[in-house]
C-alpha atoms as one frame of an Amber mdcrd trajectory, in Angstrom:
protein
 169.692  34.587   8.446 169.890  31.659  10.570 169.950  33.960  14.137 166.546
  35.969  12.791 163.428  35.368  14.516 160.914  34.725  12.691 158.307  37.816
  13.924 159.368  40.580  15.744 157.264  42.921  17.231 158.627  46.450  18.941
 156.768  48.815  21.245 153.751  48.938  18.664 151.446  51.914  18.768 148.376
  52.033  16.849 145.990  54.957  17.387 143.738  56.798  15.665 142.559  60.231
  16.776 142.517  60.142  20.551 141.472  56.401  20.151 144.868  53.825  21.267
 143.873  50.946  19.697 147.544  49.172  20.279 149.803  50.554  22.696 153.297
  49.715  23.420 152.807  46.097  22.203 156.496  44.072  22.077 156.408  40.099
  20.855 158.810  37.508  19.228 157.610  34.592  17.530 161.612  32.693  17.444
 161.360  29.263  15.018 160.112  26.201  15.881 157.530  27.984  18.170 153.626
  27.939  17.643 151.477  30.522  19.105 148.314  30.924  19.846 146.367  34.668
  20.478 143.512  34.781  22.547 141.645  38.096  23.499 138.068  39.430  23.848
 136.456  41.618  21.415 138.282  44.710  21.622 141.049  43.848  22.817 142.967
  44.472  19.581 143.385  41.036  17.693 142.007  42.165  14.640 144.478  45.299
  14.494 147.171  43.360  15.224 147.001  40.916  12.708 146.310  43.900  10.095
 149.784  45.917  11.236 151.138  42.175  10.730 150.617  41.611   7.400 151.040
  45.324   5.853 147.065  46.578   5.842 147.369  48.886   8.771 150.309  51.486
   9.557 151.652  51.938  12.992 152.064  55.167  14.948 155.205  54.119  16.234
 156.927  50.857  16.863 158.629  48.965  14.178 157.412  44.937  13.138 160.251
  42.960  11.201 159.941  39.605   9.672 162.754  37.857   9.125 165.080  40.135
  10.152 163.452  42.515   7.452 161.667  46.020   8.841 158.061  47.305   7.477
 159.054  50.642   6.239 162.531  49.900   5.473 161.956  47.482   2.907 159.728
  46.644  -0.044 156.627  45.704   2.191 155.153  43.667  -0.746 157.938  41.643
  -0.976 157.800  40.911   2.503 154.063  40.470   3.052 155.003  37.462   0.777
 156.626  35.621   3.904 153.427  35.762   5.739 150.421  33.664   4.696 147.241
  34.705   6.403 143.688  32.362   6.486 141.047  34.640   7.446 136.955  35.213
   6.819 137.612  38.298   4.744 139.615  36.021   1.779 137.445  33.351   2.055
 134.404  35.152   1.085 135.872  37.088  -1.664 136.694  34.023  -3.576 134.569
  33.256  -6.778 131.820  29.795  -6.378 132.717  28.887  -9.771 136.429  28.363
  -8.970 137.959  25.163  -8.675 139.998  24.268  -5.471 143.025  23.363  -7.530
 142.778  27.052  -9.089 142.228  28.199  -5.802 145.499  27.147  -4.333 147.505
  28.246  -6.813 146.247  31.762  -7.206 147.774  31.893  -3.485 151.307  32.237
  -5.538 150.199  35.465  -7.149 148.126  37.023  -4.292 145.645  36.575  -7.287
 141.561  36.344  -6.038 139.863  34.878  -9.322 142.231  33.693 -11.175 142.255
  33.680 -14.871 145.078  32.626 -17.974 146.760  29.343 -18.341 147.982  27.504
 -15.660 151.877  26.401 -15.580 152.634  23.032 -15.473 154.960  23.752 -12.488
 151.697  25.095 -10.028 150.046  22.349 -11.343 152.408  20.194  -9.811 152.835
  22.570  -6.881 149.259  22.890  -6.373 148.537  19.154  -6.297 151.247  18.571
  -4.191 150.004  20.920  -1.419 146.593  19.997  -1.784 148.171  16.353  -0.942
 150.111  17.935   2.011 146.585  19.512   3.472 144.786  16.535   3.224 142.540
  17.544   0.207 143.976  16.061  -2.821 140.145  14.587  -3.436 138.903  18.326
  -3.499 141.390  19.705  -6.687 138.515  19.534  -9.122 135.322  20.222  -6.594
 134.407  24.011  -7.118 134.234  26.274  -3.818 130.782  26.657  -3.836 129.825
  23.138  -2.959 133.084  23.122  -0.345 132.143  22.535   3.143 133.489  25.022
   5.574 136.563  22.121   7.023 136.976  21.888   3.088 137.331  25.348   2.195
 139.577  26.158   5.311 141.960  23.296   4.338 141.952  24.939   0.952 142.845
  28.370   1.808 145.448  26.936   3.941 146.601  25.226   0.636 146.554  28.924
  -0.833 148.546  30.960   1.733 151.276  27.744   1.776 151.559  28.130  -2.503
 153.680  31.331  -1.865 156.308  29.176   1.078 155.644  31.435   3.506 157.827
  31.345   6.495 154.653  32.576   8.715 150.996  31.399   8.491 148.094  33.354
  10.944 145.053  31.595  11.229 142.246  34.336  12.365 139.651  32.142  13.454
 139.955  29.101  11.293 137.028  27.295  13.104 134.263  30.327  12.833 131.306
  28.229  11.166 132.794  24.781  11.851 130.415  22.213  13.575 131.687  20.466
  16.615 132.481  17.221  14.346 134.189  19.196  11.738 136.267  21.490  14.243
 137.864  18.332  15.637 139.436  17.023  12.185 140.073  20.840  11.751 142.108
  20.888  14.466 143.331  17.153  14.490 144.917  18.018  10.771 146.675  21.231
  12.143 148.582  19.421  14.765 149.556  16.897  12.180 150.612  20.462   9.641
 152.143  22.152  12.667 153.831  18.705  13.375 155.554  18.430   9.872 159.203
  19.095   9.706 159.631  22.461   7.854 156.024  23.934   8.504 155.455  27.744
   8.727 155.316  29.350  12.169 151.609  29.271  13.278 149.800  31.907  15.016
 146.399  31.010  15.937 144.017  33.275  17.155 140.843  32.525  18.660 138.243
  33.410  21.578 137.614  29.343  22.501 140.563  27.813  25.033 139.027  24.468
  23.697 140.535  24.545  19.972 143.881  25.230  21.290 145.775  21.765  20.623
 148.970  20.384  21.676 151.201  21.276  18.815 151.013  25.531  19.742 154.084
  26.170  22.034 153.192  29.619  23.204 150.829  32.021  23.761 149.908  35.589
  23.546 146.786  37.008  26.091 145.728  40.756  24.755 143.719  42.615  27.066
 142.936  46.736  25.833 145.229  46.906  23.154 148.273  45.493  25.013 149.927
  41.931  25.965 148.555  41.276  29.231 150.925  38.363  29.403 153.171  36.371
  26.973 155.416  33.153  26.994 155.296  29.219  27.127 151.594  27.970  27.026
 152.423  25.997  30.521 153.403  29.079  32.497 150.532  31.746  30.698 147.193
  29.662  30.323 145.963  29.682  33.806 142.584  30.721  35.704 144.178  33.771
  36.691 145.532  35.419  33.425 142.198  33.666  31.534 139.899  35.201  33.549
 141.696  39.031  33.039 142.042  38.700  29.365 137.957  38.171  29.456 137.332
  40.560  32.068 135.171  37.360  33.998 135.985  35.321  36.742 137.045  32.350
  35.026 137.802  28.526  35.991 140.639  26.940  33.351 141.391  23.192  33.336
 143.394  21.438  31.221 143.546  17.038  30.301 145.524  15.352  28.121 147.019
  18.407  26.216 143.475  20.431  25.573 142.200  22.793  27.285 138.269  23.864
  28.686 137.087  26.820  30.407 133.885  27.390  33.126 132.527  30.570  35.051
 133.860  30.366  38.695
């Protein structure tokens, strides 16, 4: 389906008793974009990403992937297509279980994997622990991971099933200033590769959003507040509604900070 975009989102509604916690919420992610989603608490990230991957049913609206509907097609199937690295699967994971293990319980949507491993993930396994920069880590077991480790891993894991989509809900949560650099310096170089996933990126800091993300997406109340190229959304202006503050945002050689006005 060459013309398909990759996510498309239609007039989303997502409320619950007399609570709107989306409402009327349209996006497209097309291919070869990167996107990042940046909104203060409550302004309906976490729902979002939930109608996203299957966990949370709409009130109205439609969300297709790939040119394929929620609702009108076998939504495990399709959930497949989106790999998702987020707090809630990285503590669920066992201490005892090796990183290697790790990434290939990704392919099954497996959390403590147990039976023999094939050969084939083997291979697979190593190979994208190579491609995330943690081949050194296939035998370490996650308890002694640091946090950079473990989020490289679980990016390993959602990658094991190809998915054509990859969220990142606050991949740099816990990371130290040092480690949150060669976080982010190694996602530029993923989002950089030829063939990688869509990326959607959502965060609350303007300062991890690097050069590789080509778009972005500003929620404010449960609805876009704005949406498009990076260069003509991320200003002062739109910044400063999306976190209800006035708001100063500069930018220098492709990263971005942010000050109270």
């Amino acid at each position: 389906m060459p013309t398909a975009s990759i996510l498309s989102v239609h007039h989303l509604c997502v409320q619950r008793g007399a609570t709107h916690i989306l409402s009327d919420l349209s996006w497209t992610v097309e291919r070869g974009e990167h996107w990042v989603i940046l909104g203060a608490n409550g302004s309906g990230k976490t729902s979002l990403l939930s109608a996203l991957t299957g966990y949370l049913s709409p009130t109205s609206g439609s969300i297709s992937v790939l040119g394929q509907t929620f609702g009108e097609t076998d939504w495990r199937e399709l959930r497949t297509h989106v790999g998702i690295v987020s707090s809630s699967v990285r503590q669920m994971l066992p201490d005892h279980e090796p990183a290697l293990v790790t990434v290939v319980s990704g392919k099954y949507a497996m959390i403590d994997y147990w039976g023999q491993i094939k050969r084939a993930d083997r291979l697979a396994a190593a190979r994208i622990l190579r491609q995330v920069e943690a081949a050194n880590l296939a035998d370490r077991r996650w308890e002694v991971l640091s946090q950079g480790e473990r989020q490289r891993v679980l990016i390993g894991r959602a990658l094991m099933a190809k998915p054509r989509l990859l969220i990142l809900d606050e991949p740099c949560a816990g990371l130290d200033p040092v480690a949150r650099e060669h976080f982010l310096s190694f996602l530029q170089r993923l989002g950089s590769r030829r063939g990688a996933p869509a990326l959607i990126f959502v965060t609350h800091h303007v300062e991890e959003i690097v050069p590789v993300f080509t778009h972005a997406l500003l929620l404010r109340k449960g609805g876009v507040l704005t949406a498009g190229k990076k260069g003509a959304v991320l200003n002062s202006a739109n910044v400063s509604k999306t976190f209800h503050a006035p708001l100063r945002l500069t930018q220098r050689d492709g990263r971005y900070s942010l000050r109270q006005r």
